[in-house]
Residue frames relative to the residue before (quaternion, step in Angstrom):
aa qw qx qy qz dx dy dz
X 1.0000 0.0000 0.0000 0.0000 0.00 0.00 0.00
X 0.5245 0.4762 -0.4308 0.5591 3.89 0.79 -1.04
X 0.6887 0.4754 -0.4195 0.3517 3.73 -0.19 -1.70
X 0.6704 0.5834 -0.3370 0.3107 3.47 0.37 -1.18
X 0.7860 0.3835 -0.1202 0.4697 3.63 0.78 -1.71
X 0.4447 0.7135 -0.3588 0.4056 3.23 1.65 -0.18
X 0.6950 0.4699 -0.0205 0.5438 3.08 1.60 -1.58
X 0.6827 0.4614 -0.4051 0.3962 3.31 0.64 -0.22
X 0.5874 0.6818 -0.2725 0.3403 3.00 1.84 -1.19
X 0.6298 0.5245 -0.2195 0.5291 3.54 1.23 -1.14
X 0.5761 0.5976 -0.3357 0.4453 3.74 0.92 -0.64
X 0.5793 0.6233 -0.1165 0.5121 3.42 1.27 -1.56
X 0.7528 0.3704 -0.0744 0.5391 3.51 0.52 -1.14
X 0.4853 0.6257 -0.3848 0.4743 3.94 0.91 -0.27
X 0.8336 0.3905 -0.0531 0.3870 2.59 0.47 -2.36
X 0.4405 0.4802 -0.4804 0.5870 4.12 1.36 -0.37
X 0.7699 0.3900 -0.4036 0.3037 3.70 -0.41 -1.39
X 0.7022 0.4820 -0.3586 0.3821 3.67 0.77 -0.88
X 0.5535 0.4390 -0.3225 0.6300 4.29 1.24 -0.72
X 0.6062 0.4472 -0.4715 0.4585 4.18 0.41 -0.15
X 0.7517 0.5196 -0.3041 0.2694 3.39 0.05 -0.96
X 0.7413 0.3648 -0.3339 0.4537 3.83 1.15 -0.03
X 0.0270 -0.7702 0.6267 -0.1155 3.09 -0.66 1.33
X 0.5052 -0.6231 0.5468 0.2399 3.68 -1.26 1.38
X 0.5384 -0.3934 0.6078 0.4312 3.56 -1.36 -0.10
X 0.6588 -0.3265 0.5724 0.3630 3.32 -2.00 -0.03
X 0.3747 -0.6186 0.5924 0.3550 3.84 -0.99 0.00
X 0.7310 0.2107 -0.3843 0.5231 3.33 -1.42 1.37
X 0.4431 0.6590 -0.4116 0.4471 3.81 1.19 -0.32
X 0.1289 0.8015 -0.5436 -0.2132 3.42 -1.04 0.66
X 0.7308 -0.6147 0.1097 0.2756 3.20 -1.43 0.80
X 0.7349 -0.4077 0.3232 0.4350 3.32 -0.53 0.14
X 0.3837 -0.7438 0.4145 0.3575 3.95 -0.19 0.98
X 0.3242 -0.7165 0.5250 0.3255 3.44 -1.37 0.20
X 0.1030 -0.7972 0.5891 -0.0824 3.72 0.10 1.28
X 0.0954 0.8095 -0.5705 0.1006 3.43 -0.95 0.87
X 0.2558 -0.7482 0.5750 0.2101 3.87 -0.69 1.09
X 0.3647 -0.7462 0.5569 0.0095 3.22 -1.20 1.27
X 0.0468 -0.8680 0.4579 0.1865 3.70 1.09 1.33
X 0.8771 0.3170 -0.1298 0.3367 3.69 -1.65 0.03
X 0.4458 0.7032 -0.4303 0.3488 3.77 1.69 0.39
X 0.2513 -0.8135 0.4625 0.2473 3.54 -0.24 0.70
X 0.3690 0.5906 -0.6063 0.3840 3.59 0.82 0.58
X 0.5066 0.5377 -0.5524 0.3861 3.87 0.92 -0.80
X 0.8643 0.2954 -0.2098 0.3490 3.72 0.18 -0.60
X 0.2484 0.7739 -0.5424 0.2125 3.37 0.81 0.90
X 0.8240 0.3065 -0.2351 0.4145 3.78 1.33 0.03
X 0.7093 0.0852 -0.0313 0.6990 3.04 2.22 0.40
X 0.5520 -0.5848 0.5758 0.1478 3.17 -1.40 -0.06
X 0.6834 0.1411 -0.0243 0.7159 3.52 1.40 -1.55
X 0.5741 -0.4680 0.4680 0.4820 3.24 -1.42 -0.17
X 0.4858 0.5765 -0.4591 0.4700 3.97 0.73 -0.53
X 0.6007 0.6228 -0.2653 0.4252 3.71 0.78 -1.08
X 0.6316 0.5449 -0.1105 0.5404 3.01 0.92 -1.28
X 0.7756 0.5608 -0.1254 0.2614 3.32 0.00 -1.15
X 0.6007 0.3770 0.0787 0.7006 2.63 1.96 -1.52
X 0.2016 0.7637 -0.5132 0.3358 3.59 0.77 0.44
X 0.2656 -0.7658 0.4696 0.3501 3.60 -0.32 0.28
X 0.5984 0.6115 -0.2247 0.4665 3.68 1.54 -0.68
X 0.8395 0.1477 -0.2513 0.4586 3.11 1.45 -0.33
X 0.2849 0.8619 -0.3894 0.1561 3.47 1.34 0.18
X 0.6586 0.5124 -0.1524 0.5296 3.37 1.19 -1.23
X 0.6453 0.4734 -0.2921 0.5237 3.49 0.92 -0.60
X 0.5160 0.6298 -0.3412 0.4698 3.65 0.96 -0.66
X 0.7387 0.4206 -0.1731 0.4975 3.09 0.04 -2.01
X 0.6414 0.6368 -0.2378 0.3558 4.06 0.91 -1.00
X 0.7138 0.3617 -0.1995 0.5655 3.26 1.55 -1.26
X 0.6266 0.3960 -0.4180 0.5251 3.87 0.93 0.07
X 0.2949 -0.7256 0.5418 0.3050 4.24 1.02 -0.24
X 0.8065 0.0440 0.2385 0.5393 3.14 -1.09 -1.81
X 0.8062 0.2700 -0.3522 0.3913 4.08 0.21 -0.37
X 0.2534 0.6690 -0.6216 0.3192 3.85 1.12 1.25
X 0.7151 0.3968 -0.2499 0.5185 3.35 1.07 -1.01
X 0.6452 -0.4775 0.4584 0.3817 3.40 -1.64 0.26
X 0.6033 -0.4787 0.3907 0.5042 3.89 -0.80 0.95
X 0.6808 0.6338 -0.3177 0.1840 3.24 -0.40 -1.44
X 0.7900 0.3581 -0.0942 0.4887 3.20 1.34 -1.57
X 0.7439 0.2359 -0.0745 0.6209 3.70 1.46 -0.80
X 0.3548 -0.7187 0.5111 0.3103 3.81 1.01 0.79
X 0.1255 0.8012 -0.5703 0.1307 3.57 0.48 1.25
X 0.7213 -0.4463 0.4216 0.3207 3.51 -0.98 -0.82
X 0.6745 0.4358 -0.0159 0.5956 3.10 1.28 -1.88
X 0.5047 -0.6307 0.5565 0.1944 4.07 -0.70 0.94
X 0.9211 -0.0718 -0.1098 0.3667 3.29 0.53 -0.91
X 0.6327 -0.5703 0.2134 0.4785 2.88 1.65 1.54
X 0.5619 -0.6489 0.3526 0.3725 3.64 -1.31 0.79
X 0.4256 0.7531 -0.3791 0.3286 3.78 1.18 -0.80
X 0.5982 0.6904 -0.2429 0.3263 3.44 1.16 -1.19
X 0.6200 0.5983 -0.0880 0.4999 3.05 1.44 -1.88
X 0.7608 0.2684 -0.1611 0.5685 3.99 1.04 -0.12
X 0.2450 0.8133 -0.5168 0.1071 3.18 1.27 0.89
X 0.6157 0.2697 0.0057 0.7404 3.06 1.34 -1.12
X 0.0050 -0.7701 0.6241 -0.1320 3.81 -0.97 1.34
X 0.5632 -0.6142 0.5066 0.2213 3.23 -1.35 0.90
X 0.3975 -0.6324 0.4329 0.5047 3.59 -1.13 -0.03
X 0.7270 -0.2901 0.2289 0.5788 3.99 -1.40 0.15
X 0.2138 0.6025 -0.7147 -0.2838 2.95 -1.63 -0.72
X 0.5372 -0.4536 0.6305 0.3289 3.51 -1.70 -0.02
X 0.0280 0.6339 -0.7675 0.0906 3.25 -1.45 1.54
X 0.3069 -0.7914 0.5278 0.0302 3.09 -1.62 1.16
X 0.0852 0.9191 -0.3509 0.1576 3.32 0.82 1.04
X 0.8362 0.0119 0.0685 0.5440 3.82 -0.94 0.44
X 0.8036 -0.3938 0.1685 0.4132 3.53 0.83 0.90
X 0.7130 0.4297 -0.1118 0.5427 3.77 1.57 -0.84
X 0.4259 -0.6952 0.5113 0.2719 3.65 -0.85 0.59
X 0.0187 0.8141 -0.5803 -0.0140 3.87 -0.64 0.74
X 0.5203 -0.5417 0.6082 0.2567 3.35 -1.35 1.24
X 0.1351 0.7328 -0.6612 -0.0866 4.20 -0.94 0.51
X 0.2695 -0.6253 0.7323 -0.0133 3.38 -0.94 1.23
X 0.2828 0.7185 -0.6351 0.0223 3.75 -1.08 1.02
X 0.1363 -0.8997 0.4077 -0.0760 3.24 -1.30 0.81
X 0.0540 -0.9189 0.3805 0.0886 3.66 -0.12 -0.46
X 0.5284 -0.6335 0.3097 0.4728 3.69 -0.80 0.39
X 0.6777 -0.4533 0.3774 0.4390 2.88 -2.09 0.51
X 0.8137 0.4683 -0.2130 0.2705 3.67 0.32 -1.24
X 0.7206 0.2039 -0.1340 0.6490 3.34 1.67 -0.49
X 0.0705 -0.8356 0.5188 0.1663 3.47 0.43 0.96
X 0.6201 0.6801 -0.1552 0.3589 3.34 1.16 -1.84
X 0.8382 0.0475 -0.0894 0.5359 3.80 0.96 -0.88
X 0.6273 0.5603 -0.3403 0.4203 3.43 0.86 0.34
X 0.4896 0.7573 -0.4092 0.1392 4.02 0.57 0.12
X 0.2707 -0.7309 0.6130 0.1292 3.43 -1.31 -0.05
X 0.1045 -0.6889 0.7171 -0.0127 3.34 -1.80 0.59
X 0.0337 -0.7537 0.6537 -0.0596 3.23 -1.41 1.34
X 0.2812 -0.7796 0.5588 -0.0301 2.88 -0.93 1.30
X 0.0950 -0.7210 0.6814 -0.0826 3.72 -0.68 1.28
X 0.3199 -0.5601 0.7308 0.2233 3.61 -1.20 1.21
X 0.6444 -0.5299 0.4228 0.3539 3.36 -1.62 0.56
X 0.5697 0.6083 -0.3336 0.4406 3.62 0.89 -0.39
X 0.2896 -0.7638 0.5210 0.2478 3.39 0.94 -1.09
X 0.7104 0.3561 -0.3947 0.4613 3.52 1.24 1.11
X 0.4566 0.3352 -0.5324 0.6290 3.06 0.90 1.40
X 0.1695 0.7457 -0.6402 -0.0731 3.26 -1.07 0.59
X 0.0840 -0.8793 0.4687 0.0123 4.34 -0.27 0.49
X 0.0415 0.7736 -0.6321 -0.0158 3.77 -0.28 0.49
X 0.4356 -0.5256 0.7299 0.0362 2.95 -2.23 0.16
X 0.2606 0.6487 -0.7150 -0.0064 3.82 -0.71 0.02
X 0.3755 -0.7698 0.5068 0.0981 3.12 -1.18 0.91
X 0.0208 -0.9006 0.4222 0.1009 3.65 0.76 0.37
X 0.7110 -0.4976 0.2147 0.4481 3.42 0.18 1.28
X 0.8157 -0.2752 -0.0192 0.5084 3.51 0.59 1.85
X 0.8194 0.2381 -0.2297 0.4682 3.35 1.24 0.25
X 0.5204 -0.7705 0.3677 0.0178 3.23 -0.35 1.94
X 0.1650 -0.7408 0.6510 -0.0120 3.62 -0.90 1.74
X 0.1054 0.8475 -0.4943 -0.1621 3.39 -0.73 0.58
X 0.5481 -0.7486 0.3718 0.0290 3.24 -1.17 0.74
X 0.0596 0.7709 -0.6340 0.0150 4.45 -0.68 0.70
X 0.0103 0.5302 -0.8427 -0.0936 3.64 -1.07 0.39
X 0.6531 0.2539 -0.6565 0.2793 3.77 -2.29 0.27
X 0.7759 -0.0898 0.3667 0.5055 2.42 -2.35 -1.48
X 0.8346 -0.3768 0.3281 0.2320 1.91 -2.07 0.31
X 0.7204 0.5617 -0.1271 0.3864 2.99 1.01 -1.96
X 0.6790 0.5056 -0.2028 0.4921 3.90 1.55 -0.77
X 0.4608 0.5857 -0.2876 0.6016 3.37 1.69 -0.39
X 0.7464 0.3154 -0.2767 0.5165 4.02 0.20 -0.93
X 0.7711 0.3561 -0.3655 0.3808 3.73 0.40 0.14
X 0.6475 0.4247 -0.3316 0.5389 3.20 0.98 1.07
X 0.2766 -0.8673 0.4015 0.1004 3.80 -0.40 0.90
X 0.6479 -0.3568 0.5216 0.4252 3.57 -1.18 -0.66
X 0.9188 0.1915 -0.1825 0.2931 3.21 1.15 -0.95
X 0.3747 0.7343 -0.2728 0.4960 2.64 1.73 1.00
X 0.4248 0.7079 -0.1913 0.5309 2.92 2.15 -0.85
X 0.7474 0.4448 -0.1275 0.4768 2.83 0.17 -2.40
X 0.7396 0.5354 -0.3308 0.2384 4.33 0.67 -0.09
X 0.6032 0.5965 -0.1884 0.4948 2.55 2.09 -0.83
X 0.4586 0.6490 -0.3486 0.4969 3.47 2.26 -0.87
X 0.6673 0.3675 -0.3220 0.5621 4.05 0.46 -1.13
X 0.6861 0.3723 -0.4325 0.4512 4.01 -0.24 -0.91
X 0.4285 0.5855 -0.5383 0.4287 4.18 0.67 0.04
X 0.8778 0.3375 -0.0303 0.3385 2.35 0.05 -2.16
X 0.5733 0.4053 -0.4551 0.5477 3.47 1.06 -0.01
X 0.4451 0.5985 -0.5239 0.4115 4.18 0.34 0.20
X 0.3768 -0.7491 0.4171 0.3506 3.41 0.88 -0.89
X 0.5583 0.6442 -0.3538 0.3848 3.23 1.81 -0.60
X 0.7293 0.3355 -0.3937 0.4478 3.64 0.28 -0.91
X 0.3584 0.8370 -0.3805 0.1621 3.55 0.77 0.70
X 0.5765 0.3260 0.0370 0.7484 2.53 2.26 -1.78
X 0.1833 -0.8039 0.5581 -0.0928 3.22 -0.19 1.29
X 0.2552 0.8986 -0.2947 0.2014 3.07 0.80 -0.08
X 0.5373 0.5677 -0.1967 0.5918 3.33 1.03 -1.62
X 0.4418 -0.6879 0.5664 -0.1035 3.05 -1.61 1.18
């Protein structure tokens, strides 16, 4: 008799835990993006090899420096936001990879300083085209975000679209070891 109710009890409790667990967004909520690294695609490296590569691209250099404005440089010198300017945040940079995000492939390049690897990092995002460009800088727990294009390529991409492509990095394991140069 125990064995029995023992078993029914767990049966009972399966079957609640498995009908509990799906829950709808809120209405007008949208869902969570679908964001997806695309290991070993060599399109990630159509502007480098390293993220420094990258960075230093001559096709994209100006656009870089363009999508961070006044807080590439250290405040002090360009009355930016960022103390020690966004450059800092890619001292040390991962190699490309290929993200598949909101329907477009993007090149993400993520990095962080030398002195604060652990709370200080960044991610740039380059559509393959090079006219979307989007970043992140994490500033030790508090989160800059970033658009270079039009107007019109800028509003169809979010923070939280950003912020998915930041975890699917960092869950790859690659933008882990920053390291690369």
């Amino acid at each position: 008799m125990r064995n029995g109710l023992a078993l029914g009890s767990v049966v009972a409790l399966t079957a609640l835990l498995a009908t509990a667990c799906v829950v709808e967004p809120p209405v007008g909520t949208r869902p969570a993006p679908l964001v997806g690294v695309m290991p070993g695609d060599a399109r990630a490296f159509q502007y480098g090899a390293t993220g420094r590569e990258v960075l230093d691209h001559p096709a994209l250099r100006e656009r870089i420096i363009g999508l961070f404005g006044p807080d590439w440089k250290p405040s002090a010198e360009s009355g930016g936001k960022l103390p020690t300017g966004a450059a800092a945040f890619f001292a040390h940079s991962s190699p490309p990879q290929l993200v598949r995000m909101e329907g477009a492939n993007f090149i993400g390049v993520t990095g962080c300083m030398s002195s604060a690897c652990a709370g200080n990092r960044g991610l740039i995002l380059i559509r393959e085209d090079s006219e979307l460009l989007l970043a992140r800088v994490d500033e030790g727990g508090y989160a800059h975000y970033y658009a270079w294009g039009t107007p019109a390529t800028r509003a169809t991409i979010g923070p939280t679209v950003v912020d998915s492509a930041w975890r699917a990095l960092e869950n790859s394991g690659k933008s882990r070891s920053a390291g690369a140069r």
